[in-house]
N, C-alpha and C positions, 0 to 999 in steps of 0.2 A: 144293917145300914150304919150303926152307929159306928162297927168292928169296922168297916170301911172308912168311913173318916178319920178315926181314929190312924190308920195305917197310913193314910192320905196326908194328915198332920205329922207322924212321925218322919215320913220319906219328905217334908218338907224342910221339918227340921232338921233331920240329919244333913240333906242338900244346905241350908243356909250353914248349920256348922261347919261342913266342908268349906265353904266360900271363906265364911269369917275366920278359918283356919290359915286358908290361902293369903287372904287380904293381911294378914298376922303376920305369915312369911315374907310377904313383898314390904311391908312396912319397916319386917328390920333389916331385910336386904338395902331396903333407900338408906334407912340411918347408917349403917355400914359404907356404903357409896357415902353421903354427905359428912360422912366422918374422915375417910381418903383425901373426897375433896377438898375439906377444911385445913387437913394437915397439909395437904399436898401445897396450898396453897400460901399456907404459911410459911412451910420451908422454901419456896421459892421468893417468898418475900423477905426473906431472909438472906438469901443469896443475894438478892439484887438490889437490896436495900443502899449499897454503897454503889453499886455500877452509876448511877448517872455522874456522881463527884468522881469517881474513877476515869470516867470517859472524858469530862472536863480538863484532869490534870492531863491527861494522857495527849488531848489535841493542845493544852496549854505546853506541854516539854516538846511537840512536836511544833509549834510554831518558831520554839526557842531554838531548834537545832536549826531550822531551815534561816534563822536570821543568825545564827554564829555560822553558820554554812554559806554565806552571801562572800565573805571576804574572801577565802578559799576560791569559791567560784571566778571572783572580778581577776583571783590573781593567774589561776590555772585558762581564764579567756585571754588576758594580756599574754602568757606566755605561749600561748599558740597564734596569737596574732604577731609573737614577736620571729615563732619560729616560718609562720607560713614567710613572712618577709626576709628570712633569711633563704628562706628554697626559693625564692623567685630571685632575692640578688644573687643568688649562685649559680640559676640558671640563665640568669642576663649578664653573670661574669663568664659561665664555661661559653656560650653563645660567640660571644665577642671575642675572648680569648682565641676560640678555631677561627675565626676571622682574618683576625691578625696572625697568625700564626701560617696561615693559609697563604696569606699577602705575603707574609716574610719568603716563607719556600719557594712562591713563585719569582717572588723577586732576586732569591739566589740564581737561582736556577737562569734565569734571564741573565744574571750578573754571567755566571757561569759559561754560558753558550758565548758572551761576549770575547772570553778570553779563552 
């Protein structure tokens, strides 16, 4: 009876050694992960430590361009408002032009048949 307990004790302990052997393994497996994740996270805060003043200058030079880009703009709109009015008096000079030009030929022409 006792040779039984005995045995019953030991296949317990050895079962708990296994466990606390395992629980040994996962525990430095975590530290191993929270040591990645420490670094990991520190090199990223590293990297991005400057991004938000980076993004700041970055829309700061980009508002600069867009307000030295305003002049340029007013002058390249006047210059196509200067061109569209010149294609519309061109097309209101060729218009009239065949007009007159039409009148004159028939008016020869009428001269013409007179004599």
């Amino acid at each position: 009876m006792v040779t039984i307990v005995v045995v019953i004790n030991i296949l317990i302990s050895l079962i708990l050694l296994y466990v606390a052997w395992r629980v040994q393994r996962f525990k430095r497996r975590l530290t191993r992960i929270s040591h990645l994740l420490v670094a990991a996270e520190r090199s990223s805060h590293a990297v991005l430590l400057g991004a938000p003043e980076a993004i700041y200058m970055g829309q700061r030079n980009i508002h600069n361009l867009r307000q030295e880009n305003q002049p340029p703009r007013l002058q390249i709109q006047r210059l196509r408002q200067i061109f569209s009015l010149l294609a519309l008096g061109q097309q209101v000079w060729r218009s009239n032009f065949f007009r007159f030009r039409a009148k004159l030929v028939k008016k020869r022409k009428k001269e013409q048949q007179k004599t």
